[in-house]
N, C-alpha and C positions, 0 to 999 in steps of 0.2 A: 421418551424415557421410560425406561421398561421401570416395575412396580415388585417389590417384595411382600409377599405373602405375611399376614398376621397371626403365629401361632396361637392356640386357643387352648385353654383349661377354664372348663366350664364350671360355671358359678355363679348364684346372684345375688346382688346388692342394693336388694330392696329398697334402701333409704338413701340410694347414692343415685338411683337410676334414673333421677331429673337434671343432674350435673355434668358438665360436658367440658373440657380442655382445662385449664388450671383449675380452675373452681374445684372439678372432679379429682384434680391432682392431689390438692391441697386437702379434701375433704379425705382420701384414702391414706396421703402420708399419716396424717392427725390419728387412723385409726391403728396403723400399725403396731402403736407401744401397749395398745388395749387389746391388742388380739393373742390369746394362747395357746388355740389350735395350730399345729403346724400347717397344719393341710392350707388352712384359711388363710396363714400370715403368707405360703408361697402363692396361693391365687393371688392374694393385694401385690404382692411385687410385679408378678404378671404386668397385672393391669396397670400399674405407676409406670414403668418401663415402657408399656404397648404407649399409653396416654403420651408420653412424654417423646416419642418417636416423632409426632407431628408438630412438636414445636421446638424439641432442644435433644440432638442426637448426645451428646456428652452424659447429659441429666440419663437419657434414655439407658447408653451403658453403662453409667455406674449404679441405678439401681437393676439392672440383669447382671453385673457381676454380684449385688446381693442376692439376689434371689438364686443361682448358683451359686452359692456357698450354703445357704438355706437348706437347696433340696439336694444340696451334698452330701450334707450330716444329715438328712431323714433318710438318705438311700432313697427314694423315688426319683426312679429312673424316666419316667414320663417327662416329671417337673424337670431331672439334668438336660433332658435333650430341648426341653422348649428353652431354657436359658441360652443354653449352647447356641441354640438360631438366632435370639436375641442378640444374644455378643457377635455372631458372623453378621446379623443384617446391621447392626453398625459400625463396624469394620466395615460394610460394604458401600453402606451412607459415604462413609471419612473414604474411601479411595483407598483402603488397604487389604490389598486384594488375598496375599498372604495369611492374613491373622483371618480374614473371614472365612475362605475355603478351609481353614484349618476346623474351624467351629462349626462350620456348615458341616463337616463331614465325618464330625465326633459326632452329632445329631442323628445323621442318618442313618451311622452304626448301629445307636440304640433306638431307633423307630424300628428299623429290620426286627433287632431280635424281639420287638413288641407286637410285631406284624403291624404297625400303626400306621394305616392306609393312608389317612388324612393327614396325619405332619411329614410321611414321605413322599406326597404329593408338592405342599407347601415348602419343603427345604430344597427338596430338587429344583423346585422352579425358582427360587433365592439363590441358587449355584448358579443357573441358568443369567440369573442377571447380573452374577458378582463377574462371570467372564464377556457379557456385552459392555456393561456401563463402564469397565474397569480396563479388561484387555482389548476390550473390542473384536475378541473373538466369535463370530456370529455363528460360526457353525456348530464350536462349541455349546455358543449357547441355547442354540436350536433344538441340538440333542437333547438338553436338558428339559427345554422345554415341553419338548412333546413327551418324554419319558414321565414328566409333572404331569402331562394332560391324560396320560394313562393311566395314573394312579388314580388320579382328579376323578375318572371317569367311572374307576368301579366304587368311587365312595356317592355316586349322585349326586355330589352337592354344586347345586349350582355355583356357590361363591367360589369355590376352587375352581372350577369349570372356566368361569367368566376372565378369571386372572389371567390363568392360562392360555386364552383368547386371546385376553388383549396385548400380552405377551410377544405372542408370534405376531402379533399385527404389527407389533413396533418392528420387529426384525422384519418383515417382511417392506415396510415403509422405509427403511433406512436401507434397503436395496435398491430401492423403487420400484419395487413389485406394486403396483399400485392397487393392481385390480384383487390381489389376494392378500392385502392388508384390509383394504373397506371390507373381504367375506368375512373375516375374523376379528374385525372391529366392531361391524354391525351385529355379527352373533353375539358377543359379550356385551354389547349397550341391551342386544333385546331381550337377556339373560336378568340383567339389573332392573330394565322396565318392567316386566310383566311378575315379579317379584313384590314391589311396593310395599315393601317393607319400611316403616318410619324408624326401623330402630339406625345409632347412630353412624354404628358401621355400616348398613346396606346402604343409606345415605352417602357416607363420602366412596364407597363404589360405585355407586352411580355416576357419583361427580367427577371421580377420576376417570371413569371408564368416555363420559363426558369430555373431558381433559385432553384424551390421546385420540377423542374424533375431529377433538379441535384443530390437536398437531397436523393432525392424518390433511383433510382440509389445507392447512396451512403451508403442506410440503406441495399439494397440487393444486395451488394458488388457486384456490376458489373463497377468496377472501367474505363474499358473505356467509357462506357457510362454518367458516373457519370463526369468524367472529360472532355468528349465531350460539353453535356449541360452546365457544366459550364463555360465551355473557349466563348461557343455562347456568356450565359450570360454576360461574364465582358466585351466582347466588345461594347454589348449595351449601358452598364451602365458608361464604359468611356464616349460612345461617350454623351449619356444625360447629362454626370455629375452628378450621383445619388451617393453620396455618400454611403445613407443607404445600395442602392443594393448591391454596391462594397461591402462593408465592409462584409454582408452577405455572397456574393460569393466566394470571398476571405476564409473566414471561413469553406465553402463548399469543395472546392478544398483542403482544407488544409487537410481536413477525407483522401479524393478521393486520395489522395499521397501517400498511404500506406507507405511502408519504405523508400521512400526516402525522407530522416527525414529534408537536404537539405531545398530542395522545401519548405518541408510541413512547417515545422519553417518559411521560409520569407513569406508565405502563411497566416501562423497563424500573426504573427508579423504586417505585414501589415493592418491586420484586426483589432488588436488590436490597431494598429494609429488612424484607422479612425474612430472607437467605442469609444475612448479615447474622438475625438473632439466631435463625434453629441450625445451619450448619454451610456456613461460607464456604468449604470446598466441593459443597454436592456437585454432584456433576450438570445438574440444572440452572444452578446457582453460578459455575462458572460459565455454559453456554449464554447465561443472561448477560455477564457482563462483557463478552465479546459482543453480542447482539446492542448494546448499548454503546460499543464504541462504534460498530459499523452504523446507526444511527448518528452519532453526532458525524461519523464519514460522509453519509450518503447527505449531510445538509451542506456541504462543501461541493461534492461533486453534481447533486438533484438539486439544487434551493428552490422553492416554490414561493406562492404567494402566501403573503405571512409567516414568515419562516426568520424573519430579520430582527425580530423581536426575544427569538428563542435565546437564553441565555447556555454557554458563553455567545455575544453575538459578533464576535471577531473571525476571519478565517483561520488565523494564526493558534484560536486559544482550541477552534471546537477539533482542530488536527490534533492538536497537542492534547487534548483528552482525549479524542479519538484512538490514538498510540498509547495513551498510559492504561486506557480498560482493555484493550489488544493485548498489549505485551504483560497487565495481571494474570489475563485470562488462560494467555500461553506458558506463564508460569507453572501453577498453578496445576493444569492439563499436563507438565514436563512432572510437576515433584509427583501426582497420582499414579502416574506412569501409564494415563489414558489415551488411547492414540489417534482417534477417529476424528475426538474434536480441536483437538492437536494441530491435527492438520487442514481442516477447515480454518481455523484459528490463524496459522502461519497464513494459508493463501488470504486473507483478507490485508493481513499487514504485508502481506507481499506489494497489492495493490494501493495501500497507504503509502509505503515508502516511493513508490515510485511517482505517487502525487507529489511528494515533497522533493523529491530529484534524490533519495538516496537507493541510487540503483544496483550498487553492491548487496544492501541488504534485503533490497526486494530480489534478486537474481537468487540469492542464497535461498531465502522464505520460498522461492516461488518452486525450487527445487524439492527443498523437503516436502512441500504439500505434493508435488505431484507424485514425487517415490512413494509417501503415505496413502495417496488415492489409488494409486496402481495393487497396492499390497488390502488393502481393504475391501474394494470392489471389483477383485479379480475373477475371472469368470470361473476360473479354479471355485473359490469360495462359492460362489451364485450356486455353481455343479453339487456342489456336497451339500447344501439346502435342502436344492431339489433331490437329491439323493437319499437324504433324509425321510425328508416328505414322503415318498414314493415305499422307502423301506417301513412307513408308517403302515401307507394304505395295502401292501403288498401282506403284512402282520395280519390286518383287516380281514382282505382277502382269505388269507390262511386258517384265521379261526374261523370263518364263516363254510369254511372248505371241511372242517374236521367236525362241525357243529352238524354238516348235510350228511356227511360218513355215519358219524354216532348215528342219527337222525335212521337213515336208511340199514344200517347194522340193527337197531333196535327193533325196527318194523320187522326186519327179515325173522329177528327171533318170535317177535309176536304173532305174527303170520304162520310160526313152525307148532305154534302152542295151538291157534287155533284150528289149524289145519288134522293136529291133534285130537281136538276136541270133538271133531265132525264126528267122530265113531262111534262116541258116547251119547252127543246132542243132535241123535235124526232130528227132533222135532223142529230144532231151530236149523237144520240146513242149509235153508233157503237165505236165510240171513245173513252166516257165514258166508255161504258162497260172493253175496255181492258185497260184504266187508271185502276179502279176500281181492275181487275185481276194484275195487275203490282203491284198495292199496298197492295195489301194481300199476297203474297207473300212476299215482302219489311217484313211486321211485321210480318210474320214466319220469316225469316231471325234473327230479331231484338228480338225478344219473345226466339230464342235458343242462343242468344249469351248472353242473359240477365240469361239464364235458366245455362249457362257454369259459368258464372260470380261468381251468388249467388252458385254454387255448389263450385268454388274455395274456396270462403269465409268459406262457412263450412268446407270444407276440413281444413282447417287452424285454424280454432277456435278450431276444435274437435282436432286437433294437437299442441296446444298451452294447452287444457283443461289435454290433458295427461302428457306431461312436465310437466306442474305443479303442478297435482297430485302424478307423480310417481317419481321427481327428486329431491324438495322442501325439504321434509320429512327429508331423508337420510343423504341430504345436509347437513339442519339445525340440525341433530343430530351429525356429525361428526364435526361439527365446533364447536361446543357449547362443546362437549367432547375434542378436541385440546385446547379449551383456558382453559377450567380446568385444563387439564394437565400443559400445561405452565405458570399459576397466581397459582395454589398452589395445585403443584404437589404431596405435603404430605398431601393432607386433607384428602384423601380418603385411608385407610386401601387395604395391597398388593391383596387382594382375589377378592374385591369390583375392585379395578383396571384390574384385570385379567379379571373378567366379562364384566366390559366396555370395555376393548378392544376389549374380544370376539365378543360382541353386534356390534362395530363398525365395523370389521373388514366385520360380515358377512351384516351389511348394504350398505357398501362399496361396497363388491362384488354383494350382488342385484341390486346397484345401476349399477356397468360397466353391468351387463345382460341385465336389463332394456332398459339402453340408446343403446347399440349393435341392442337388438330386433326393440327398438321405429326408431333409425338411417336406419334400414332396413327394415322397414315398409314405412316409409316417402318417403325410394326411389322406393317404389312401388306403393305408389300413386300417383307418378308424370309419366307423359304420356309419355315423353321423354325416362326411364329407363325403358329396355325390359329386361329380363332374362338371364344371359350367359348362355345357355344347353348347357350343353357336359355332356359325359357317364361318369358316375362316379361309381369305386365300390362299394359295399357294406362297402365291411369290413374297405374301409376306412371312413368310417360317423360311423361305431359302435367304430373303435380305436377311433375316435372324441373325441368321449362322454364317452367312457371310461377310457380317462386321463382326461377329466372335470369335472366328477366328481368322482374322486378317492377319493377325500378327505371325502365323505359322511360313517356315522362313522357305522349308525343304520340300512342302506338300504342294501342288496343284489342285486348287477344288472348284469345278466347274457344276453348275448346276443347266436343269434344262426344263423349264415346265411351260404347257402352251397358252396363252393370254387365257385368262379368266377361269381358270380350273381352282374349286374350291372342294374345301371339307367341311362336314358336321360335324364336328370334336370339341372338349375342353383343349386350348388354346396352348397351357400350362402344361398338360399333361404331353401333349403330341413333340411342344416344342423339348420338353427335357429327355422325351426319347430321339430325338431327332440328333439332338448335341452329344447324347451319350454314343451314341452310335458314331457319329463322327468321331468323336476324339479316342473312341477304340479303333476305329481305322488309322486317326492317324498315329497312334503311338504304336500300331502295327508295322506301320510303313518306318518308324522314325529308326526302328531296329535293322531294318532291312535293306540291302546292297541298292544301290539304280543302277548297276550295273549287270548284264546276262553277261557271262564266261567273263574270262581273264582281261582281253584287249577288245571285248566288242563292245558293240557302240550304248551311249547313256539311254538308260529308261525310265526319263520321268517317274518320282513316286506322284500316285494320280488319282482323286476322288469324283466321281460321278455322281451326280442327285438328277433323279429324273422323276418327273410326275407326270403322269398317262391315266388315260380313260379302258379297263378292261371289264368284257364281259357286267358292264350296266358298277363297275367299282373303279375308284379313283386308287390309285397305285402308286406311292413313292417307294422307288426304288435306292440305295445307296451302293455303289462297286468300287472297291479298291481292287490295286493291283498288288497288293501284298504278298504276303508269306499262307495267307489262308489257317484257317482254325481247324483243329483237332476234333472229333466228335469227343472227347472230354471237357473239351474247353466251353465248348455248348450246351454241357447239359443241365446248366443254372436257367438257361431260356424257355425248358421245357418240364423239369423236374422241380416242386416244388421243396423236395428236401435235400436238393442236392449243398452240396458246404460252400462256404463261402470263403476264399480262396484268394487274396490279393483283388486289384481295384475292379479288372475284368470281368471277377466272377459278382463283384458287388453292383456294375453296372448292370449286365443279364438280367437280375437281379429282380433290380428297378426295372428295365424295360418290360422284362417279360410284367412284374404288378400294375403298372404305367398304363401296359397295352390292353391286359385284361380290365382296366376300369373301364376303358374309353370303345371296349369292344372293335379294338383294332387285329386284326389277323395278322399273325409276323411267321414269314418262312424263310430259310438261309439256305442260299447253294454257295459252298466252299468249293474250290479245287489248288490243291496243296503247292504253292509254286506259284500259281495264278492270280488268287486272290479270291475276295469272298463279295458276294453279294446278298443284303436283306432286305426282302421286299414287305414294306407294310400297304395292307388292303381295308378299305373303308366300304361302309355298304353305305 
C-alpha cells in the first residue's frame, strides 16, 4: 500500500512537543481560541489535521477544510496549497479519486508559481498514489512517482527521497518485479536507519518504511522475514501511537501467519478495530477484511491441529462468514471504483462459491477476476514501467552528457586564456605548458566517455527500434484474433476459422523465435555477458534442429556430420545461428516453385547441413536449393550500419553479432536460381 507524503509548514511548539496522538490533539484544539496570530493559528490547523490523519480521516478533513478557509482570507498562498493536498490526501484516504486529483492539482499550480521544490516533490508523489490505490493505474502512477523522486532529489532531503523509494517499491511488488522492489525497498529502510532521528515523524517512517518490507516479504512468502519486519514494525507504531501503522501491520502479520489461523484471526480482527475507528473504506482496511474471510475459508478447506476450537466452529457458519467479509469486501472495492483488489477479491469468492456448489456464481466471479488480471498485469502495462524507468535513467544519462560538454567547453576556454597568458608570463612557462598537457588529456578522458555514452544510447534505441518492429505486429494480430473469437465466436465460417488459427498459430511461433533470437542478441551486446564455450557435439545442434523443425511440411532437411566431430563454442550462441540460418532458408524455399520449366519434372525444396574437418578447422556448412540472395540482401551480414529491413535483414543481424562473439568466421556463396550456401568455420 503505497503512502502519502506529509505537507509541512515549519514551526515550533515548545510545550506541546512531549505530546503525541489525541493527547497532542486535544492539547492544540484547546489552544486555537487563544491564538491571535494568523500565521500561528494556520500552523495549529496544519498540525490538528496532520495529527488526526492517523487516527480519524473525517476529523482530519474537516479541520483542513478550516485551515483553508483560514489561509484564504490571509492570501498565503503557501498555507492554500498545503490545505489543498490535505483535502486531496483525504479524498484519497475515502476512495474518491475525483475530489482528490482535483485538490491535488490546485496544489501543484501554486507550488509551481512558488517554485516550491519540496511540496512539488510531496503532491506529485500524492497524485502518484491517488491513481495506484484508487484506479489501479500503475503506469500512471509510476510517472508520477519518479517525476516526485526528481523533485525529492534536488531538495536532498532524505524524508522525500525515502517516500519515494518506497513508493516505487510497492509498484514494483505488485508487478512482481521482485528483485527491484527489495533495491528500492532496502534503499528507503537504509535512508530512515542511518537517519536516527527520535523525533515522532522519522519514527513512524521508519515504521512504515518497516511495514512495506514486511508486505514486500509477505508477497515472496519468506514468512520469517515477513513476520520479523513486522513485529520491528508494531513496536514502533505502539510506542508512537500510530494508529494508521498499527492497523496496517496488524493486517500484514495476519498474511505472514500462514496456518495458524489462531494468530492470523486476532491479527486480522484487530485490524479490523482499528480500520473500523480511523477510516473503514481505506483501501487496507478493505484488503483486511477480504484476508479475513479467506482465513475463516482456508479453516474449511486447510483445518489443522487445533483449529476445532476456533470460533465459529461449525463448517456451515465459518463459510457463511467467510462470504459475508468476501462480498463486504467486494462491495466496498465496487462503490471506490478500485479495481485491482476487486478482482483479487472476486477470484477468492469465485473459489468459495464453488466450495458451497454455487457454480453460476463462481463461473461469473471466476470470469471478472480473470478479465481484471489480464487488464492489470498486461505486459502492455509491465512495457510502459520499463519504459518509464529507462526514460528516467536515459534523462540521467543526458544531463551527465551536457554536464561533460559544459565541463570540456569551459577548459577549452580556459586553455585559450592561458595559452594567452604564456606571452606575458615567460617566467611561469614551464608551468603553463604542463597545465596545458594535463588538460588535454583531462578532454581525451572526457570526449571517450561522452563517445561510450552516445554509443549506449544507440545501442538501445536500435534495440527499442527492433522490439517494436518485430514484436507489435504479431502481438496486435493475435489479440485482435482472441477477441473475435471471444465477442462472436460464430461470425466467421469453420474453414475461415481454421485458417486464422493457422495464421495465428504460426505468428505466434515467429514471434517466441523472434524474441529468443532478439533476448540473445541483447545479451551479447552488453559488455558484462561473455560466451559459455565448452566443446560441444555436432550431432547434438543437428538433433537441435531437427526436432525444431520437424513440423515443416514442403522442406526436406537432411543433415550429414561424421561420428564424433565436435566444437569449442557457447552452445546458445552457435545453436540460434544455426536455426536462424535454417529458417531463412526455409522461408526462401517456401516462396519458391519445385518445379524447373512449365511440364518438367518435381524439384524437391532441399536443405543440406554438413560438418567436415578443413584445413586443422571444423566446418558446418548449410545449402539450399532456393532462389539465392542478392548482394543487397547480404549486406546486414557484413556492414555494421547497414538498415534493418523486415525479419531477414534482423536475422543477418543477429548472426552476423552471434558469430563475432563466439569468434565464428561466416562466408556465403549465392548463385541466383541455384540456391545459396553459408559456411561457418571454427578454429
Amino acid at each position: 500500500m503505497n503512502r502519502l507524503f506529509i505537507v509541512l509548514l515549519f514551526f515550533s511548539l515548545p510545550a506541546l512537543a512531549q505530546k503525541q496522538g489525541r493527547a497532542l490533539i486535544d492539547s492544540l484544539v484547546a489552544e486555537l481560541p487563544k491564538t491571535t496570530n494568523d500565521t500561528a493559528k494556520g500552523r495549529l490547523y496544519r498540525v490538528i489535521a496532520e495529527e488526526w490523519f492517523f487516527t480519524n480521516v473525517d476529523q482530519a478533513l474537516h479541520y483542513s477544510r478550516l485551515g483553508l478557509q483560514h489561509t484564504t482570507l490571509m492570501k498565503w498562498q503557501r498555507g492554500i496549497g498545503v490545505f489543498n493536498g490535505y483535502i486531496g490526501r483525504a479524498y484519497s484516504d475515502k476512495g474518491n479519486y475525483d475530489s482528490c486529483r482535483y485538490y491535488f492539482e490546485k496544489a501543484i499550480a501554486i507550488y509551481k508559481t512558488l517554485d516550491d521544490t519540496w511540496n512539488l516533490a510531496s503532491t506529485t508523489n500524492n497524485l502518484g498514489v491517488a491513481e495506484q490505490n484508487i484506479r489501479s493505474n500503475y503506469p500512471a502512477a509510476t510517472r508520477h512517482y519518479f517525476e516526485g523522486l526528481t523533485y525529492a532529489e534536488k531538495t536532498g532531503d532524505n524524508y522525500l527521497i525515502g517516500l519515494c523509494l518506497d513508493n516505487l517499491s510497492e509498484i514494483y511488488r505488485i508487478q512482481k518485479n521482485i528483485p527491484k522492489a527489495l533495491q528500492f525497498g532496502q534503499r528507503a529502510l537504509a535512508l530512515r536507519q542511518q537517519q536516527g532521528n527520535p523525533d515522532i515523524n522519522a519514527q513512524r517512517e521508519l515504521a512504515a518504511s518497516l511495514t512495506s518490507m514486511a508486505a514486500l516479504y509477505t508477497q515472496i512468502e519468506d514468512w520469517p522475514k515477513a513476520r520479523q519486519y513486522g513485529l520491528r514494525a508494531l513496536a514502533i507504531h505502539e510506542r508512537v501511537d500510530n494508529k494508521d501503522g498499527l492497523a496496517k501491520t496488524y493486517g500484514n502479520l495476519s498474511v505472514a501467519m500462514q496456518r495458524d489461523y489462531r494468530q492470523k484471526i486476532e491479527y486480522s480482527l484487530k485490524a479490523k478495530q482499528l480500520w473500523n475507528a480511523i477510516n473503514p473504506r481505506h483501501l487496507e482496511a478493505v484488503s483486511n477484511l477480504a484476508n479475513l474471510g479467506v482465513a475463516y475459508f482456508d479453516l474449511v478447506r486447510h483445518p489443522g491441529p487445533n483449529t476445532e476450537t476456533i470460533q465459529p466452529t461449525s463448517r456451515l457458519a465459518r463459510l457463511q462468514l467467510a462470504q459475508r467479509y468476501l462480498t463486504e469486501a467486494i462491495q466496498l472495492s465496487a462503490d471506490k471504483g478500485e479495481v485491482s483488489d476487486l478482482a483479487s477479491f472476486r477470484g477468492n469468492l469465485a473459489e468459495l462459491q464453488a466450495v458451497t456448489g454455487n457454480y453460476k456464481g463462481a463461473y461469473e466471479n471466476f470470469r471478472a477476476y480473470q478479465a481484471a488480471q489480464d487488464s492489470l498485469y498486461s505486459q502492455e502495462n509491465k512495457n510502459k514501467i520499463a519504459e518509464l524507468e529507462g526514460k528516467r535513467e536515459i534523462e540521467i544519462r543526458d544531463k551527465q552528457l551536457e554536464i561533460n560538454r559544459l565541463t570540456i567547453a569551459g577548459q577549452n576556454r580556459q586553455q585559450i586564456a592561458l595559452l594567452l597568458g604564456l606571452g606575458l608570463l615567460l617566467v611561469i612557462g614551464a608551468l603553463l605548458y604542463w597545465q596545458n598537457r594535463t588538460r588535454k588529456r583531462t578532454n581525451i578522458t572526457l570526449l571517450r566517455l561522452n563517445g561510450e555514452l552516445d554509443e549506449a544510447n544507440r545501442v538501445k534505441a536500435r534495440f527499442f527500434a527492433i522490439l517494436s518492429h518485430d514484436l507489435r505486429g504479431p502481438i496486435a494480430n493475435l489479440i485482435s484474433f482472441l477477441h473475435l473469437q471471444r465477442e462472436s465466436p460464430d461470425l466467421l465460417p469453420p474453414d475461415q476459422v481454421a485458417r486464422h488459427e493457422q495464421t495465428v498459430t504460426e505468428a505466434a511461433e515467429g514471434l517466441l523465435e523472434t524474441m529468443e533470437s532478439m533476448l540473445l542478441w541483447s545479451k551479447g551486446q552488453m559488455q558484462q555477458f561473455k560466451p559459455d564455450v565448452r566443446t560441444v557435439p555436432v550431432a547434438n545442434l543437428f538433433d537441435y534442429l531437427q526436432r525444431f523443425f520437424a513440423g515443416v511440411p514442403y522442406v526436406q532437411i537432411t543433415f550429414d556430420a561424421p561420428e564424433g566431430v565436435q566444437v569449442a563454442t557457447d552452445e546458445d550462441y552457435l545453436r540460434t545461428i544455426m536455426q536462424n540460418l535454417t529458417s531463412n532458408a526455409i522461408n526462401a524455399l517456401k516462396h519458391t516453385s519445385n518445379r524447373v520449366g512449365g511440364d518438367a519434372a518435381v524439384r524437391p525444396a532441399h536443405i543440406h547441413w554438413q560438418a567436415r574437418s578443413e584445413n586443422g578447422q571444423v566446418v558446418l556448412t548449410i545449402t539450399d536449393n532456393g532462389p539465392g540472395m542478392s548482394e543487397s540482401q547480404l549486406t546486414a551480414l557484413y556492414n555494421d550500419d547497414a538498415a534493418i529491413s523486415g525479419k531477414s535483414g534482423l536475422g543477418l543481424h543477429l548472426i552476423r553479432d552471434l558469430a563475432r562473439a563466439i569468434a565464428c568466421q561466416i562466408s556465403v556463396r549465392s548463385t541466383p536460381g541455384a540456391g545459396t550456401e553459408f559456411k561457418l568455420a571454427f578454429s
